[in-house]
N, C-alpha and C positions, 0 to 999 in steps of 0.2 A: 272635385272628384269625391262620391262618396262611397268609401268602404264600410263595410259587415266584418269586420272578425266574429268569427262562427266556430264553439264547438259543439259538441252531443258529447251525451252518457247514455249508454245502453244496458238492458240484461243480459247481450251476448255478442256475438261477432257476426253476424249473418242472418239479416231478415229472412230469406229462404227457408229457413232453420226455426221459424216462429219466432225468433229475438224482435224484443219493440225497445223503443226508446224512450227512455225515463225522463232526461233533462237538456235544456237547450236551453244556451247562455249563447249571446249576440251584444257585441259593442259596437256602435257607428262612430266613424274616422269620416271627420271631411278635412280635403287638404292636408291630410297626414297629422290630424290634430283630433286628438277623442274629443266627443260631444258633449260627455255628458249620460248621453243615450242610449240605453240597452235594451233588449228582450231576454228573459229570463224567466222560463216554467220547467218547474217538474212536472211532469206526466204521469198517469195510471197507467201503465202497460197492460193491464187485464191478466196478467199470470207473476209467474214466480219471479225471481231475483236468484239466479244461484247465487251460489257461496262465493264462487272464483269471480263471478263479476262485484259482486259489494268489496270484495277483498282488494277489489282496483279502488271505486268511487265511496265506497262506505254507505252507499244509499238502500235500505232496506225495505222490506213491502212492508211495514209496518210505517216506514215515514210516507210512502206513495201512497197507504188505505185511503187518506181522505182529499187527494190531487185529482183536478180536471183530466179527464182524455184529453186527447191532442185534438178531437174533433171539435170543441169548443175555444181551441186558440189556434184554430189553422185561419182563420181570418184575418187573426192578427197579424201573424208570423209573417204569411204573404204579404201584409201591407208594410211590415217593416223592413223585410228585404226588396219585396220589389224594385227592379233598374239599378239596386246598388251592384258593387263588384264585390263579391264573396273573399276571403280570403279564407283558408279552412287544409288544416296539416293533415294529409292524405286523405283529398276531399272523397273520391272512391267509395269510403268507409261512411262517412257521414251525410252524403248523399242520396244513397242507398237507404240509411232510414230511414232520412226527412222522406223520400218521393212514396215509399212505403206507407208511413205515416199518411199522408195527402191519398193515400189510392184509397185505404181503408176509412178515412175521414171522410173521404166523397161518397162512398160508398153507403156511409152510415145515416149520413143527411142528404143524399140524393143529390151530387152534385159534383163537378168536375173540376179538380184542382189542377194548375200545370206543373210540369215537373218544376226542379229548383233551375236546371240550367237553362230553362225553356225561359225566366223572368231574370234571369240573373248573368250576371259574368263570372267563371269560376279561376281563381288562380288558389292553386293546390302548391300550398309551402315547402312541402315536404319537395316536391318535385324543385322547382327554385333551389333548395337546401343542398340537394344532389348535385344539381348542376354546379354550384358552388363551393362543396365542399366532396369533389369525388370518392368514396372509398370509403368515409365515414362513417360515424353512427353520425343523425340525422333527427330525432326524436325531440322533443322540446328541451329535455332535460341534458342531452349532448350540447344544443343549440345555448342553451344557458349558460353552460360550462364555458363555451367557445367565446361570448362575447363578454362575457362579465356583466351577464344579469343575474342581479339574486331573485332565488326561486324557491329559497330553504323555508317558506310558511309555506309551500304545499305538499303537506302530506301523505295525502288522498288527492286524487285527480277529479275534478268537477269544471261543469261545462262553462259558465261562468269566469272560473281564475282561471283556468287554461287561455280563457280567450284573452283575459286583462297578458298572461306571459306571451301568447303566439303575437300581440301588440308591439312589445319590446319588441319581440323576435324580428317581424317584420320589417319595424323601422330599423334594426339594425344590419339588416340582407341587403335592404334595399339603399344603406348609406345615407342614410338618417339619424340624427341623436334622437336620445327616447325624452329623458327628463325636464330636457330644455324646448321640447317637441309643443309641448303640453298646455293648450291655451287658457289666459285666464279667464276669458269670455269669449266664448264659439260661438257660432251661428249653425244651427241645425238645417238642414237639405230643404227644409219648408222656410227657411228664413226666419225663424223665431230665434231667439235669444235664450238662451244654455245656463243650463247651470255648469262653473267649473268642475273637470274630471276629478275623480279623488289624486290624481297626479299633479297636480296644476303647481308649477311652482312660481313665488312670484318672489323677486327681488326688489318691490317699493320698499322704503326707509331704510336701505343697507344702502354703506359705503364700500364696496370691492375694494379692497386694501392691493397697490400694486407692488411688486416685490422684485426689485432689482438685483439682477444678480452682483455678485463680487467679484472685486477685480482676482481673487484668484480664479472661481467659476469663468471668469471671463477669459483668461488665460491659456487653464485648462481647455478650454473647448476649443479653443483656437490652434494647440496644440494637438487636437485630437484631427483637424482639418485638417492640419496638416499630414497627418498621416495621410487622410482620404486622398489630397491632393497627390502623394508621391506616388499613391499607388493606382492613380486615375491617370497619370501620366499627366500631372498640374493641371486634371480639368476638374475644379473645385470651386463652384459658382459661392458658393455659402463663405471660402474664405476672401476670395477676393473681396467679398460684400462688407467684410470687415475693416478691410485695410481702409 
């Protein structure tokens, strides 16, 4: 099964609005294990940056002067996501610019892009989140809090490390470990041979030291069964497993 974690950075909130998108950061998951693999471009949007959007991503029209249009890596972009399943936190939002992006691209070299969900599968995080966590904040930075992923080297929000966190996020929604997730040698969706993700953890030349508890630990816990027990009405599988 091959996933896209997918996010964008824009100059605003609403292509309608003239807003384009500056940057797109994509990691490929197959089998619930990073590849290796990403897509990653800054774009020239053709106009400003306000204030309040750099004040989100920190990305300046002074760093975009000298970055490709999107219409020079929309061929890419399509051939990296093509028939994967997207995964992307309030997909809505960043949907909207990529299909934007692709009207104006086609437009510019004469040619017809399809939308994103017309080649893709979308599963929107943020929705999942919801359903999950009703009544909540829901944001990546809630979602980090909630599962114990550290998230404190980012700053500034970029499309890129947003998608290495919504990674975590995911595998942890969907009742997966992240860390131990992490292959040392993946296989890429073409069958080629990967390089390990910067996650990759490996435990060759270590001894896992086992650590037995004490007979008071031992004790105690068995004391505390009992409690469960009296107040289970003796239905306490874990002490009988004891005896």
């Amino acid at each position: 099964m091959r996933l896209i974690i997918l996010d964008t950075e824009t100059t605003g909130l609403e292509p309608k609005q003239g807003h384009r998108l500056i940057e797109v950061g994509a990691l490929e998951m197959v089998n619930r294990r990073l590849t290796g693999k990403s897509f990653h471009e800054y774009v020239q949007p053709e106009r400003d940056v306000p204030m309040e959007a750099q004040a989100v991503h920190g990305i300046t029209e002074e760093f975009l002067a000298d970055k490709a249009l999107f219409s020079t890596i929309a061929d890419q972009f399509i051939e990296f996501i093509t028939g994967a399943e997207l995964i992307i936190h309030n997909a809505p939002f960043d949907l909207g610019f990529l299909d934007n992006e692709l009207a104006i691209a086609g437009k510019m070299i004469g040619k017809k892009y399809p939308k994103v969900s017309d080649i893709c599968k979308i599963t929107d995080s943020l929705k999942l989140a919801r359903r999950k966590h009703p009544g909540q904040k829901n944001n990546l930075d809630a979602l980090c809090r909630r599962y114990g992923i550290i998230n404190t080297h980012r700053e500034l929000h970029g499309a890129l490390l947003d998608s290495e966190i919504l990674a975590d996020v995911y595998l942890m929604m969907t009742g997966g470990q992240t860390d131990l997730m992490w292959a040392a040698q993946a296989t890429s969706a073409t069958g080629d041979a990967v390089a390990p993700a910067s996650r990759t953890v490996s435990l060759e030349g270590y001894e896992l030291p086992v650590v037995m508890a004490t007979d008071a630990e031992v004790a105690a816990h068995k004391t505390k069964l009992q409690t469960v027990a009296k107040a289970s009405g003796d239905n306490c599988l874990w002490l009988s497993s004891m005896d």
